[in-house]
C-alpha positions, 0 to 999 in steps of 0.5 A: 661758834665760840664768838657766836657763844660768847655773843651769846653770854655778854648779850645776856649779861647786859639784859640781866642788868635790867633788874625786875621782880624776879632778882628782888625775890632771889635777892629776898631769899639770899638775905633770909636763907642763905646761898643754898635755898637761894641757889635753887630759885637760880635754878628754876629761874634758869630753867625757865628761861631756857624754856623760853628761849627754846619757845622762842627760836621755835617762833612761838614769840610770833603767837604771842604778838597778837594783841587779844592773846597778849591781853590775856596773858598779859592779865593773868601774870598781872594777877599771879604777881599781885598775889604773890605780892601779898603773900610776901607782905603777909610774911614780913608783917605776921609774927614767925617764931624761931622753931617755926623759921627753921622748920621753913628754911630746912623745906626752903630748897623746895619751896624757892624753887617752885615760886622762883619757877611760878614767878619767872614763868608768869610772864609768857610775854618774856617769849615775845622779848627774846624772839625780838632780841634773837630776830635782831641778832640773827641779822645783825651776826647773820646767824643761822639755825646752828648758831641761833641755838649756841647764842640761846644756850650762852644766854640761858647761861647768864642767867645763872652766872649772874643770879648766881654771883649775886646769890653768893654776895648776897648770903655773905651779907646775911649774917650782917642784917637784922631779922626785922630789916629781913622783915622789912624787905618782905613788905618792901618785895611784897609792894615791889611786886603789886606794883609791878603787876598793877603797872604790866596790866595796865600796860595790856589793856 
């Protein structure tokens, strides 16, 4: 169980390395709030993930290939990411005054959870990549139902073990970077975002 488990970890590491909309967003945050608001998008990008993963062994990812239900879904998370991105974008160009930029980040544990939550669970598809990567590894280690769940829970895993070591690199740096290169940034995920999201729903249709 333990090379199952640490199977698990590394494989999930690697896919980490494929940095999308998801880790720009926490990176956003480490740099404007610091660790600890930043660390609770860890948390409900984690957690979602592990829902995902749980949804995934279940074989829930199979539903989700048929291409009608891929289509809507497919639109729908284009949508909430093109809003999410415009939103960002409001934010970076509007005018904060101070007294109001420490109102937000003392109620920001919450606010970054919840979008961090929205964000990573608007892609419903995600289920449909980790059936394909447990379906591949399932053959590949000739793993059964036991040792399917250790790999999922090891690659759950990564996912705050990554984000994490970032989000404490990142928040060290905070101090270094000027408010108008934060705003900046907003504007630049804001983009990032709308793009990302005109991209997937072309992809769907």
């Amino acid at each position: 169980m333990q090379k199952i488990f640490f199977k698990g970890l590394t494989t999930g590491l690697l896919l980490q390395m494929a940095i999308g909309p998801v880790f720009v967003f926490i990176a956003k945050i480490s740099l404007q709030n610091g660790a600890t608001t930043a660390l609770s998008a860890v948390i409900a990008v984690t957690i979602v993930d592990y829902i995902y993963i749980i949804l995934a062994i279940m074989g829930v990812g199979k539903i989700l290939e048929e291409e009608k239900t891929k289509r809507i879904v497919g639109f729908i998370s284009s949508v909430i990411l093109i809003i999410f991105g415009l939103l960002m974008i409001v934010k970076g160009i509007s005018f904060m005054p101070k007294n109001i930029q420490v109102e937000i980040i003392n109620s920001g544990l919450k606010q970054s959870f919840i979008l961090a939550f929205i964000l990573t669970i608007s892609n419903p598809l995600t289920i449909v990549f980790w059936t394909s990567i447990f379906t591949a590894k399932m053959i590949e280690y000739s793993m059964g139902k036991k040792e399917l769940i250790v790999f999922g829970i090891a690659s759950g895993l990564a996912t705050f073990l990554f984000l994490g070591l970032c989000v404490i690199i990142l928040s060290f740096m905070k101090t270094m970077i000027p408010e108008k290169v934060i705003q900046i940034l907003n504007i630049l995920v804001g983009l990032l975002l709308i793009v990302y999201g005109i991209i997937r729903s072309i992809k769907t249709k």
